[in-house]
Backbone as CSV, one residue per row, in Angstrom:
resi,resn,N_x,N_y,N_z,CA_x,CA_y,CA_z,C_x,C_y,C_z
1,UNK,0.848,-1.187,0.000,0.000,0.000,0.000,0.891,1.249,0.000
2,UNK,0.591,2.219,-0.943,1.272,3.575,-1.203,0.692,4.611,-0.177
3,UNK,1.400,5.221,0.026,1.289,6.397,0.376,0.715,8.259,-0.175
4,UNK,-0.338,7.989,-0.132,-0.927,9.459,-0.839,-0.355,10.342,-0.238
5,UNK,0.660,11.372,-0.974,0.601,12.573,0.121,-0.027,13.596,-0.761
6,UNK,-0.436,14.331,0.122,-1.523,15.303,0.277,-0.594,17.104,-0.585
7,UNK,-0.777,17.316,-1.644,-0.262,18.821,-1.906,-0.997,19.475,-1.498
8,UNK,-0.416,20.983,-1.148,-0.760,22.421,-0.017,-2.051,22.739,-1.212
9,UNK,-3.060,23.405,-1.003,-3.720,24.296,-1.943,-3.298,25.081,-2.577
10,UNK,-3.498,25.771,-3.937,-3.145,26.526,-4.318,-4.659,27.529,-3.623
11,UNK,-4.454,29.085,-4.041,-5.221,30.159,-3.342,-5.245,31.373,-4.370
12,UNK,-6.278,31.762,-4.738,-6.852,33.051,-5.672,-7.012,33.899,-5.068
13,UNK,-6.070,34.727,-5.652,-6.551,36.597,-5.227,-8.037,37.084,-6.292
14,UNK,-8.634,37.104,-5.604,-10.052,37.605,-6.161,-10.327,39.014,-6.975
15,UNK,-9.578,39.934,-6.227,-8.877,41.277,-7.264,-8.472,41.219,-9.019
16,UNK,-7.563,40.464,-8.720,-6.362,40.351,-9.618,-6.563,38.878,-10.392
17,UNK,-6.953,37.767,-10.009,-6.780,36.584,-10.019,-5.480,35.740,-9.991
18,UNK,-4.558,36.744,-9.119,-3.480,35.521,-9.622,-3.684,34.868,-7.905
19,UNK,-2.836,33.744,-8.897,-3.104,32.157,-8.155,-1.706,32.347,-7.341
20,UNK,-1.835,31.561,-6.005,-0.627,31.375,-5.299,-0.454,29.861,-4.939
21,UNK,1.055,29.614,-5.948,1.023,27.664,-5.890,1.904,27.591,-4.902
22,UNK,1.770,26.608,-4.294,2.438,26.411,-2.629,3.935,25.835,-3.284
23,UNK,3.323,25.084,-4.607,4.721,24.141,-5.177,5.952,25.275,-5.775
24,UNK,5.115,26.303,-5.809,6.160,27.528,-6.791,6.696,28.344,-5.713
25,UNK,5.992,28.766,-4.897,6.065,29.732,-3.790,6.060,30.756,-4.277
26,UNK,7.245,32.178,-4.144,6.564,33.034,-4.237,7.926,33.799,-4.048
27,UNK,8.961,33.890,-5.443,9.778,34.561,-5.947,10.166,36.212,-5.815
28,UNK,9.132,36.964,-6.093,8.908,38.189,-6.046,9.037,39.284,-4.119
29,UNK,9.042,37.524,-3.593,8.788,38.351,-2.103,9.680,36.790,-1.029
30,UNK,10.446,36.278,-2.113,11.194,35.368,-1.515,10.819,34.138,-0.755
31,UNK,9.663,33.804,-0.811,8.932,32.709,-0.706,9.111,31.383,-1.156
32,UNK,10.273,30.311,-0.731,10.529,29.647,-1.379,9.283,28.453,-1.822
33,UNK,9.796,27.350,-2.731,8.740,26.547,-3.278,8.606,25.287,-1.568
34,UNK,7.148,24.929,-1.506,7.011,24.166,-0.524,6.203,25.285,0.844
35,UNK,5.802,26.289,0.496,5.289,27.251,1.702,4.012,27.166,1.717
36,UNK,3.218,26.731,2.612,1.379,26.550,2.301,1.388,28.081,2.073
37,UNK,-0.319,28.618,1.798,-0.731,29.883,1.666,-0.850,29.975,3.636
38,UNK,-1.254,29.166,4.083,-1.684,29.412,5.864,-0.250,29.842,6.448
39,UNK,0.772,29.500,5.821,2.297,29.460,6.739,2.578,30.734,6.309
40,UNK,2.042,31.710,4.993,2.805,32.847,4.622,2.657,33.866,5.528
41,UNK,3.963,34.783,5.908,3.300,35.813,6.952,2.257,36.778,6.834
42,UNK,1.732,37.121,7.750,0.583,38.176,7.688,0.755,39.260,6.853
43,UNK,2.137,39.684,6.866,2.962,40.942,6.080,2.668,40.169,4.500
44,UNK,2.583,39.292,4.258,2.559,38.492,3.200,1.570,40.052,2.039
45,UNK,1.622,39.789,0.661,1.058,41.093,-0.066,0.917,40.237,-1.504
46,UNK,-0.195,40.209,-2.541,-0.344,40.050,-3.424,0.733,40.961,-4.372
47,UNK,1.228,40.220,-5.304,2.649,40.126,-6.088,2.096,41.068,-6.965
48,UNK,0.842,40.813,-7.156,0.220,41.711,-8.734,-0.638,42.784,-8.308
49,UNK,-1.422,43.185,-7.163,-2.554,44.095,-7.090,-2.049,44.458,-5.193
50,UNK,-1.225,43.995,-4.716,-0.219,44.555,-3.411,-1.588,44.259,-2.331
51,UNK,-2.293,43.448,-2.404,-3.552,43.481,-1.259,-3.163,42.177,-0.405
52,UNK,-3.102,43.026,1.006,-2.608,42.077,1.912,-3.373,40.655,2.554
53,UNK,-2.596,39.615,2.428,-3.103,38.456,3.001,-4.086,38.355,3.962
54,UNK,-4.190,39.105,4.723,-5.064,39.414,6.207,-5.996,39.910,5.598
55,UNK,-6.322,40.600,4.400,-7.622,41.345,3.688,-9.223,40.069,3.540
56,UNK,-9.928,40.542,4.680,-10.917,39.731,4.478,-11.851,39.370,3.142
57,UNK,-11.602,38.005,2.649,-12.368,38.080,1.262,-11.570,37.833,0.204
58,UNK,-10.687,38.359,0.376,-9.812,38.923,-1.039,-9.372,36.953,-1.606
59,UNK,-8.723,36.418,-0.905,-8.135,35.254,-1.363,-9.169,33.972,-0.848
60,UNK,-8.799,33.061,-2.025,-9.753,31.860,-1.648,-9.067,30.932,-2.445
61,UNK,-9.601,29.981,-1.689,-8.650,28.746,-1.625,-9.694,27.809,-2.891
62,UNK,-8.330,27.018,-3.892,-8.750,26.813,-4.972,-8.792,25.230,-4.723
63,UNK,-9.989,24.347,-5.212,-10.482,22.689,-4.677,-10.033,22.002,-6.137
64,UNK,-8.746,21.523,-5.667,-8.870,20.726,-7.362,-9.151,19.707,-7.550
């Protein structure tokens, strides 16, 4: 019997639409690949439209 492991969600900025892949992380703000969206800091800021992580609403988590 194998082992399923489980990948992080990816997460939509609702603004802007860009996507945040846990597998890519997050270059622009030094985020290496392997960071859930829950682990990024609060200071954390959309790469494309600058709207902060803590912004109620703004990001949602994508069900693939």
């Amino acid at each position: 019997m194998t082992q399923q492991t489980v990948k992080p969600a990816r997460w939509v900025c609702l603004e802007c639409h860009y996507i945040y892949d846990p597998e890519k992380g997050d270059k622009t703000h030094g985020i290496p690949p392997g960071v859930p969206f829950e682990d990024l800091p609060n200071t954390w800021i959309c790469p494309l439209c600058k709207i902060c992580k803590t912004k109620k609403g703004v990001f949602k988590r994508l069900d693939d």
